[in-house]
N, C-alpha and C positions, 0 to 999 in steps of 0.2 A: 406417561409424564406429560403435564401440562405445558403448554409453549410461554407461560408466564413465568413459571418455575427453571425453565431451560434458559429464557432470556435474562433470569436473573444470575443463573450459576455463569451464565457466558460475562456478566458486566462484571460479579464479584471479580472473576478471575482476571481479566483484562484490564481491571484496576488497579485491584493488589500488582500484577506485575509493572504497571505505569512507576506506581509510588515505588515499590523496590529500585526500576531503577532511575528515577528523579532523583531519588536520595541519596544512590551509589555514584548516579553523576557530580551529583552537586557536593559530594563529600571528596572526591577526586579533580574537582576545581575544574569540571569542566563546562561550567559558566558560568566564567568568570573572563577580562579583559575582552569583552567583545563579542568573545565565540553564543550567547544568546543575549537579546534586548527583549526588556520589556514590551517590545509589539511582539514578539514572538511569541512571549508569555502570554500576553493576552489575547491571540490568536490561537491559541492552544486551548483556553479559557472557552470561546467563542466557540470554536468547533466541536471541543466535548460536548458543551450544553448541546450546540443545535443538533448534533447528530442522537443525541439519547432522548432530547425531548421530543426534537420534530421530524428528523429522516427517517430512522430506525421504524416508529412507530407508522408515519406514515409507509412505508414500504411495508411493512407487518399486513397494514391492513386493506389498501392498495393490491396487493397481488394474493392474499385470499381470497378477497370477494371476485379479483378475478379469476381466479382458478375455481373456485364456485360457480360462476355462471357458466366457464367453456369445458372442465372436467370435472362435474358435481359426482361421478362414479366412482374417481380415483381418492377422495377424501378418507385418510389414512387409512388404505386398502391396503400399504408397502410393507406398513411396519411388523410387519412378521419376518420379513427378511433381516432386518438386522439381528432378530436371537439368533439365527443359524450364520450369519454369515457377515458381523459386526466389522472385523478387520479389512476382508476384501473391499466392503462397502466403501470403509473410510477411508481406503487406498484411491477407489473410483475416486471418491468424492473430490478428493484433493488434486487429483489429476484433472478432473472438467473443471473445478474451480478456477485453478491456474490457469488450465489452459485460456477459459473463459476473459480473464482478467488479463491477462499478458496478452491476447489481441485488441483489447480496448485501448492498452496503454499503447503499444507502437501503434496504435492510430494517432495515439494522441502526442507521439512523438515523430512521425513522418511526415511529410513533407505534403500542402496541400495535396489531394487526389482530385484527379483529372474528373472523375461522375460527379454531376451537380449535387447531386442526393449523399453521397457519401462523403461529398465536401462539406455540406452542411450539418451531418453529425459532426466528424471530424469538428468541425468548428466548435461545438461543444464540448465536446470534450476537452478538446485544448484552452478553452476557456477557465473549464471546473479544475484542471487539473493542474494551473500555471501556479497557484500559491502555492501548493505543494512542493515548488522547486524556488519558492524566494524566505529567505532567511537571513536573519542579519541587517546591519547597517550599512551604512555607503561606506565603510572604511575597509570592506572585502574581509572582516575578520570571524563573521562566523560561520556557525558551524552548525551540521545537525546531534541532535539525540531522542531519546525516546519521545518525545514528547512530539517529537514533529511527526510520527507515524500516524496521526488523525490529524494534521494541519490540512484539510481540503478545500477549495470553495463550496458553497453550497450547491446542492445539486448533484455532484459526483454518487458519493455513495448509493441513491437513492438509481441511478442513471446505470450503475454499473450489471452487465447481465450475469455475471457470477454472483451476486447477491440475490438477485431474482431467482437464480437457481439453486441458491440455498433455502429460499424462501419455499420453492418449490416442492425442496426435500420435506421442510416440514410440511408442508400440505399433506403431503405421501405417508407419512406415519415417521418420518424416519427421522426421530428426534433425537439417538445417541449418534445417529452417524452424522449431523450437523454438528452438533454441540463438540464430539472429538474433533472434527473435522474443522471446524470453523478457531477455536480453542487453538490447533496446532500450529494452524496457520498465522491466525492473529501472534498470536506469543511469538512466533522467529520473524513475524515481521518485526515488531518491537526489541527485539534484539538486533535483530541486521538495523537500524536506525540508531540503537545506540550505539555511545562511542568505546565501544569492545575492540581491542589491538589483537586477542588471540589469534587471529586466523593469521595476520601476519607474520607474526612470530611464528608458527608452524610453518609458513612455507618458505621464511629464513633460515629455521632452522639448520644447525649444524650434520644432524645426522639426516644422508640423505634420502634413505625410506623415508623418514617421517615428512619429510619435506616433501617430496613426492608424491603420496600419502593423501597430504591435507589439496595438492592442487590437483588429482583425481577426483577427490569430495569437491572440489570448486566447480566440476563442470555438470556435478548431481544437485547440489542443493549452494543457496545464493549464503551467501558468509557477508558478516557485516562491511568488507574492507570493496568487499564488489557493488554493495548498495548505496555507500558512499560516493564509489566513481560516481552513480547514476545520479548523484547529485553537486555533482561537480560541474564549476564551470568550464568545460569543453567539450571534446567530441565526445567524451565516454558520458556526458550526460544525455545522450540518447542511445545507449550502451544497458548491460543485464536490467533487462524489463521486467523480468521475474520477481517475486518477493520470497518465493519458499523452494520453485522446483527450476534449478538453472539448467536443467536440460535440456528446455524450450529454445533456453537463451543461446546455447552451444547446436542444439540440433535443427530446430524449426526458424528462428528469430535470426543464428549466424549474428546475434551481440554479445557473443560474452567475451572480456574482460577481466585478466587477471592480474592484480599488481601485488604489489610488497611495498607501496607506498601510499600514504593519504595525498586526497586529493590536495593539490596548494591553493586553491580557491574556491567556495561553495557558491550555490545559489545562482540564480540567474539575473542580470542588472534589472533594475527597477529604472523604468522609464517617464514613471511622472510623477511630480510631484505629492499628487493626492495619495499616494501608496503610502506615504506616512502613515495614513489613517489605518488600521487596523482594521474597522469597520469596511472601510472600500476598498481594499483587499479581499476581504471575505465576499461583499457582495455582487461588486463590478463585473461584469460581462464585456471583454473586448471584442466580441462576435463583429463589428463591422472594422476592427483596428489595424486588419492585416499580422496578427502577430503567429508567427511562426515559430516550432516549439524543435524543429533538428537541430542538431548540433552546432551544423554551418552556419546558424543566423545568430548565436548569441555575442 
């Protein structure tokens, strides 16, 4: 399978489920009174285009030709492992992915680091990674949904080392165990971002296995009501890091976070004026602005 043919079955899919649920939000009035504005729309706009026309591709060809020049022997030399052993793989996969991505992101939510050199990544990150947590207007009324799941600044995606290691995979041959692998991920992030009540109501529940039940599942895999917290304004917005596997968050990270309630405030204040702009949101770099991304400082 060609990697043109894979990157296309990964966009159909990751589209069709956008528009499914755009359309199930927007038919359930959930943007509407405030909860999305037109800059959010058009940062939504902004980010699809640049990441399918300019990141994506650029990181395609970017870490091929580097994997070409430092492992020219391993150029899909792998892909025989996924006929015998397709499920295990995509098990791996999804575990280093995670793992991968959930140590980028509490960097990018902890608190300066004392080494000069991991200050200054740190600082990028928390630069690329700040629109992702500003939504809404001054009036504190919105909210996230699907559509904020690619809201990034530029640079992120392209910066993150579990993409690299996707990218990886494909170099290796192993193109069904990206594509599941990347697909499952993608798709519950997009779900944990939109505004889905079930997991609530399951751990409200009346009966109380079942209720029990679903907050067992809360400390294996991330539910929409806990990716919310992570975008709320308080402490729990530097709370479940995770996007697909919360066991990081409960085992390794010691963030997870379980409520029965929506957050009552999202986003993080917006500090200057220019943020109006949609444009200088996406492209601004506050790398000399002192802004800090824990909890404590919003």
């Amino acid at each position: 399978m060609e990697s043109s043919t894979v990157n296309e079955q990964f966009t159909y899919i990751t589209l069709g489920l956008f528009s499914f649920y755009i359309i199930y939000e927007g038919l359930r009035g959930r943007y509407r009174n405030g909860r999305r504005t037109s800059k959010d729309w058009q940062l939504f706009g902004i980010s699809l285009a640049w990441l399918q026309l300019v990141e994506r591709p650029m990181l395609i060809v970017c870490s091929y030709f580097l994997y070409r020049l430092l492992l020219p022997q391993l150029e899909g030399n792998v892909g025989w492992a996924q006929e015998r052993y397709l499920i295990p793989l995509i098990v791996v996969f999804v575990l280093i992915d995670e793992l991968l991505h959930g140590a980028v992101h509490y960097l990018a939510h902890a608190r300066r680091a004392k080494n000069r050199f991991l200050a200054g990544v740190q600082s990028w990150y928390k630069g690329a990674h700040r629109l992702h947590h500003m939504n809404g207007g001054s009036d504190d009324k919105g909210q996230i949904g699907a559509p904020h799941t690619i809201v990034v600044s530029w640079g992120w995606p392209f910066s993150l080392p579990n993409y690299w290691f996707g990218t990886f995979c494909l170099y290796l041959g192993l193109w069904e165990v990206w594509l599941w692998g990347t697909s499952m991920k993608s798709l519950w992030g997009i779900h944990n971002h939109a505004n889905l009540t079930y997991d609530m109501k399951l751990l409200k529940h009346r009966n109380r296995w079942i209720a029990k039940t679903m907050y067992a599942l809360c400390h294996v895999f991330v539910f929409p009501n806990q990716h919310h917290h992570h975008h709320s304004r308080s402490n729990n917005s530097g709370k479940n890091l995770q996007n697909f596997i919360a066991l990081y968050d409960w085992l390794l990270w010691k963030k997870l976070v379980i409520s029965t309630e929506r957050p009552a405030v999202y986003g993080w204040r917006k500090t200057e004026s220019e943020e109006n702009s949609a444009l200088y949101r996406f492209f601004h770099r506050p790398f000399m602005d002192g802004w800090t991304l824990s909890g404590a400082d919003r």
